[in-house]
C-alpha positions, 0 to 999 in steps of 0.5 A, spaced: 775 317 918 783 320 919 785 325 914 778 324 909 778 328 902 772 329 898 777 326 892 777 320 896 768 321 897 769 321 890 772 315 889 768 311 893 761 315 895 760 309 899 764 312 904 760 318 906 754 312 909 761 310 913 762 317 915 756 319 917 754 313 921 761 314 925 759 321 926 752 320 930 755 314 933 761 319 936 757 325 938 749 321 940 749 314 939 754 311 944 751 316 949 743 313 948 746 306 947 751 307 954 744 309 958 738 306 955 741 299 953 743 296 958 749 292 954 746 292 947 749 298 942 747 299 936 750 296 929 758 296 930 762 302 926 769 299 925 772 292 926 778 289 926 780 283 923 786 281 926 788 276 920 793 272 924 798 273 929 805 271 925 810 277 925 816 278 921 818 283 927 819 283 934 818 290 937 821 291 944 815 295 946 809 291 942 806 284 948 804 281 942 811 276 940 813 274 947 807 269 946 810 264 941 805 259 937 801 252 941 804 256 948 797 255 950 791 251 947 786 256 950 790 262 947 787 259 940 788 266 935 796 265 936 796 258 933 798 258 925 794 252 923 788 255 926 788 262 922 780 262 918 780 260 911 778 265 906 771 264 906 770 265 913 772 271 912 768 273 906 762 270 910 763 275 915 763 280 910 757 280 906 753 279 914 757 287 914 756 289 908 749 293 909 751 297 915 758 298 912 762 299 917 770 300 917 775 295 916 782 296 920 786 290 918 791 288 922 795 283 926 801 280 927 803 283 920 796 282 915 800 282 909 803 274 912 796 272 912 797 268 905 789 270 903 790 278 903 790 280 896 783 275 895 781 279 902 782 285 900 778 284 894 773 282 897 772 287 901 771 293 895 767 289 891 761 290 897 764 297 898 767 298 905 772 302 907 779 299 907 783 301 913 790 298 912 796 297 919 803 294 916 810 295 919 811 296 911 816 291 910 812 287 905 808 292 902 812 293 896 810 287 893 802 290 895 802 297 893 799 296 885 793 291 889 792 296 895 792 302 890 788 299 885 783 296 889 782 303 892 783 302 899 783 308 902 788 308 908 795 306 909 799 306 916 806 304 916 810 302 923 817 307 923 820 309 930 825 313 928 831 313 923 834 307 921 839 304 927 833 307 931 828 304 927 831 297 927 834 297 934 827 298 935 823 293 931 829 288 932 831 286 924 837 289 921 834 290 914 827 293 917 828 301 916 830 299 908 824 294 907 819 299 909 822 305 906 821 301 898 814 299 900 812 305 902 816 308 895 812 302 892 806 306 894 807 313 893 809 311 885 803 306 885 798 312 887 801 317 882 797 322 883 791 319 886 787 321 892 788 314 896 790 310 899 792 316 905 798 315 907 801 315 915 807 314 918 805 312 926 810 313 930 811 309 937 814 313 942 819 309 947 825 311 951 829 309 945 827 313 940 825 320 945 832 324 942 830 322 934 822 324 935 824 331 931 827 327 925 820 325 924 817 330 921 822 331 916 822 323 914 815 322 913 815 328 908 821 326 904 816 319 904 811 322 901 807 321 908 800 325 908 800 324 916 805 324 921 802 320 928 806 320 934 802 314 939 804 314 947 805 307 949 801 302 951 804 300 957 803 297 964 807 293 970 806 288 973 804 291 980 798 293 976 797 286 971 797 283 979 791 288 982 787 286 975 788 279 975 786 279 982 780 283 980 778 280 974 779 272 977 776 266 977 771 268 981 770 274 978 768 271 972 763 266 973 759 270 979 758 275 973 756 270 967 764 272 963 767 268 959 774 270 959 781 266 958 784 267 965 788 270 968 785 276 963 792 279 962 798 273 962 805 275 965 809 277 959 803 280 955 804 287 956 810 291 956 813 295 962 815 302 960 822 305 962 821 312 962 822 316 967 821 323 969 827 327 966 826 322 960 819 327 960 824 333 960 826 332 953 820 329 951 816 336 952 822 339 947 821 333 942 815 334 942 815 342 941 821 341 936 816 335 931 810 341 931 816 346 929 818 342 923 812 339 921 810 346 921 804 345 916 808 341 911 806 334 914 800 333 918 801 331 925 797 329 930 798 325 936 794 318 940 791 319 944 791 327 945 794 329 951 796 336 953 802 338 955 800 337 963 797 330 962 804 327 959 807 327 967 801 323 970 801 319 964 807 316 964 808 315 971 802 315 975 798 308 973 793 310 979 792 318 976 785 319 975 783 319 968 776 319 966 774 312 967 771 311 960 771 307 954 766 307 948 770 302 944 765 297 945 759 300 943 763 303 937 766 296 934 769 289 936 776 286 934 776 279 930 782 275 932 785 269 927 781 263 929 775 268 928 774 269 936 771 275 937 775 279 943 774 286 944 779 285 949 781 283 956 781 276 953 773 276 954 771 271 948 765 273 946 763 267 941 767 266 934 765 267 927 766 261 924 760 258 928 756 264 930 752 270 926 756 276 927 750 280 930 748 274 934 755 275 937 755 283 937 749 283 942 749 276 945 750 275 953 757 276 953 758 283 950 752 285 954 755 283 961 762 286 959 759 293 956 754 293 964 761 292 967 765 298 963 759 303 963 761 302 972 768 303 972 774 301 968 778 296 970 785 296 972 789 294 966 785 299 962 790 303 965 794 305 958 790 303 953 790 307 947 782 306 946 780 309 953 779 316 955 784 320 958 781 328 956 
């Protein structure tokens, strides 16, 4: 895990199991699975549990709210009504709890879901490592649950200073909000070992002048961890190309269940950079490594150098590594319990299924031969790929 201490180990041995499952499944694992398997993997380390699409925000860079509930019935995880109930839940923990994998818990925002507390209890009692991603304006009220349960990781969503911040996230009172939630946390956590606390930081056009204030902001919160992450973004030239890739025809000649067009227009965002927006880029960066200046631990998603940040951002067709291993190391786990790694495959759905059932089943296995090939092109700028 990100930023792990031996106080946290301490507190919860049971991390160590997690850890060291990560560690084989990263250096040999995945490789033997990836050539051996044909499609089958080995016993996922770390799931997402999308607890509900709702979100108190709308990000100018995020493709999650230009989706609105009942737009679509085959969009199912995007409708309220169908959110799983507790048990549903807890269900799927106790299929997972002997092999331990982490749980990053997510959205939407996972704090509107109204179980969270129950579910997070839940959780610890079978011991597993608890990986929280909030936007933070509702954390407050959280912070005493996520501190005393023993949750070992925090990620809070802050773009920049406060009018970047809230032109960014697209509310007034955003910056505030998430500032007291993660003051709560601080307090509530005294001097404790966890929850860790990272403030992650999306970098947009918008927030490229204010990068090297960051450093400093996460120190005076009190953050142990200051992530800058390059944007997920695509255009529709390349959304065009992958939907004709991946089409109807597509789908059924390869046994593939997907929700189609496997990247909906308006389900991505198109990024605005461009090359002299690089120039500045290059110095913001330089100046977040001098203020950071070991105060704040720093790092960035994904790693690149210096040299890639140009193709990144604006060649689509620059020949990265054509691989992933995200669907060999986990899963994600959407509202209504479908289980969609991604792309819009549906690979079954806990609420009906057995989670191993689903993890090996026909679907996982054919989209894993199909990724071992070659990526796709919408692949293009997810976060989960390689691009080293």
């Amino acid at each position: 895990m990100v930023g792990c201490t031996w106080q946290m180990i301490r507190r919860n041995p049971g991390m160590i199991c997690t850890l060291l499952r990560e560690e084989y499944r990263q250096k040999w694992g995945i490789a033997l699975d990836r050539r051996y398997r044909h499609g089958r993997s080995g016993l996922p380390v770390s799931l997402n549990l999308d607890l509900t699409r709702r979100c108190n925000l709308k990000c100018i860079m995020c493709e999650q709210h230009r989706h609105q509930p009942g737009t679509s019935n085959a969009l199912s995880w995007y409708d309220p009504a169908r959110e799983l109930p507790l048990a549903a839940w807890v269900n799927l923990l106790d299929q997972v709890a002997a092999w331990r994998p982490r749980l990053y818990i997510t959205g939407g925002e996972p704090l509107i879901y109204p179980h969270f507390p129950d579910l997070i209890r839940e959780a610890k009692k079978r011991k597993l490592v608890i990986h929280l991603q909030t936007n933070g304006t509702l954390l407050e009220k959280a912070a005493d649950l996520l501190v005393d349960a023993g949750v070992e990781m925090v990620t809070v969503s802050l773009d920049g200073p406060q009018a970047i911040h809230e032109r960014i996230r697209g509310q007034k009172d955003a910056f505030s909000r998430s500032r007291e939630g993660i003051a709560a946390l601080v307090s509530a956590r005294g001097r404790r070992a966890s929850p860790l606390l990272l403030i992650n930081c999306v970098i947009s056009k918008a927030n490229m002048p204010f990068l090297d204030e960051m450093a400093p902001l996460a120190r005076e919160l009190g953050a142990d961890i200051l992530q800058l992450q390059h944007t997920m973004f695509n255009s529709a030239d390349n959304i065009e190309r992958h939907n004709r890739w991946l089409s109807p025809e597509f789908a059924r000649s390869h046994g593939l269940n997907l929700v189609l067009p496997s990247i909906p227009e308006g389900e991505y965002y198109e990024s605005e950079v461009t090359a002299a927006d690089l120039r500045h880029l290059q110095a913001g960066l330089r100046e977040v490594r001098r203020r950071a200046d070991g105060r704040v631990r720093l790092q960035f998603f994904p790693n690149l150098p210096a040299e890639l940040l140009d193709p990144y951002y604006l060649d689509l067709n620059h020949p990265f590594p054509q691989v992933c291993q995200a669907l060999w190391k986990g899963c994600r786990i959407l509202p209504d319990g479908t289980v969609s790694p991604c792309l819009h495959l549906v690979a079954g759905n806990i609420a009906r299924q057995p989670f191993r059932e689903i993890w090996n089943g026909p679907q996982m296995q054919k989209f894993r031969q199909l990724v071992n090939r070659g990526l796709f092109p919408g692949c293009a700028r997810c976060c989960n790929r390689s691009f080293t």
